[in-house]
C-alpha positions as CSV (number, residue, x, y, z in Angstrom):
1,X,61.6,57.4,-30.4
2,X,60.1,57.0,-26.9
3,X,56.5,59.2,-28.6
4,X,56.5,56.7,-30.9
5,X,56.4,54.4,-28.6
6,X,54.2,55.7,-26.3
7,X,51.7,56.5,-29.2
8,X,52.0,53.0,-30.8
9,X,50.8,51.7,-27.0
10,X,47.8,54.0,-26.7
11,X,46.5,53.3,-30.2
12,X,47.1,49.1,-29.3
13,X,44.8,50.1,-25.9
14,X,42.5,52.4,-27.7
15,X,42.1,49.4,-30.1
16,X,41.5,46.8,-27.5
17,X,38.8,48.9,-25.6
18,X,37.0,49.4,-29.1
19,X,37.1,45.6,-29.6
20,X,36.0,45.2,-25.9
21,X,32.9,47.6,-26.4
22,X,31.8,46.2,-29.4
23,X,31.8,42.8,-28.0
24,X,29.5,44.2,-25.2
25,X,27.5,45.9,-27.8
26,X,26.7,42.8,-29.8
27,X,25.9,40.6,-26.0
28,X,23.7,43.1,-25.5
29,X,21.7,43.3,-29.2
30,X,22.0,39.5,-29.3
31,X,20.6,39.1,-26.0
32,X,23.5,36.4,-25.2
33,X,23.2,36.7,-21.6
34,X,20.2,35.3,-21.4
35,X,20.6,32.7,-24.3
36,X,23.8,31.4,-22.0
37,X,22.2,31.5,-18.5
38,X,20.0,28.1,-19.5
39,X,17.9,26.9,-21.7
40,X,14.8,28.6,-22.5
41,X,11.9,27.8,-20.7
42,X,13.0,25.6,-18.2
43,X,12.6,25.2,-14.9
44,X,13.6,27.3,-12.8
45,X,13.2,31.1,-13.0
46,X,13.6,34.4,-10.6
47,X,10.0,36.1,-11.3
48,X,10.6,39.1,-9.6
49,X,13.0,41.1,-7.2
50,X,12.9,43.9,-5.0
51,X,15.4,45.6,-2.6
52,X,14.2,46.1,1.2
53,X,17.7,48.0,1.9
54,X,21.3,47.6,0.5
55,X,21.5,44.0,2.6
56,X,18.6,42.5,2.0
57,X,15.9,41.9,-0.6
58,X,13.1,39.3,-1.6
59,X,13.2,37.1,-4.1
60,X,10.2,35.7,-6.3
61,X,11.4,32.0,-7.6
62,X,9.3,29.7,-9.6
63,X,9.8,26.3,-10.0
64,X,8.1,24.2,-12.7
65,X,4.3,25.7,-12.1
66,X,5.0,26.6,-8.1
67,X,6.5,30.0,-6.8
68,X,8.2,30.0,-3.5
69,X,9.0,33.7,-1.6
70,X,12.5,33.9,-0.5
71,X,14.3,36.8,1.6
72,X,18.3,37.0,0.8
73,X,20.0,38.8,3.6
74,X,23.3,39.3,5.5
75,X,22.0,36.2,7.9
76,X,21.4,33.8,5.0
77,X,18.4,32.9,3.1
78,X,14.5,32.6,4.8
79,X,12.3,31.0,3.2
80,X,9.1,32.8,3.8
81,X,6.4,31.5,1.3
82,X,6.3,28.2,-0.1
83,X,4.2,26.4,-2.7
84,X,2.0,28.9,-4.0
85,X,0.5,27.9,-7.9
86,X,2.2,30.2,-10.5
87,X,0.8,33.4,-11.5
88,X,-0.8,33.3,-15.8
89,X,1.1,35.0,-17.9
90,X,4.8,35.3,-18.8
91,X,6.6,38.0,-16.1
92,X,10.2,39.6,-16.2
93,X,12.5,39.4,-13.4
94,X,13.4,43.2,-12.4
């Protein structure tokens, strides 16, 4: 009786993992992370990104038509650039 059990109990968590990675499967085909974060086209955006080392990086924000430069770190957040007109052209953050 105890197999039984025990296989009744992996098939219920093989089932639920299955259900779990198909939900990540469809998020990811449907794009809903990105239809969830906000609306599309508004504001505010993170242009770009880039790693200086495991602490710290820079940060690329733009803000209506203006893109300000930030650098994130284990001090807190520097503003290093400020008020610069928006690149043309649509860009991805990375």
């Amino acid at each position: 009786m105890e197999i039984l059990e025990l296989a009744r109990g992996a098939g219920a968590l093989l089932a639920v993992l299955g259900l779990l990675g198909l939900a990540a499967w469809l998020a990811r085909r449907l794009d809903l992370h990105r239809r969830l974060g906000g609306p599309i086209g508004g504001r505010l955006a993170v242009v770009e990104t880039r790693w200086l080392d495991s602490r710290t990086r820079l940060l690329l924000i733009r803000r209506d038509s203006v893109e300000h430069l930030l650098l994130l770190g284990a001090g807190g957040a520097v503003l290093i650039e400020r008020g610069q007109p928006a690149a043309e052209g649509p860009r991805r953050a990375s």
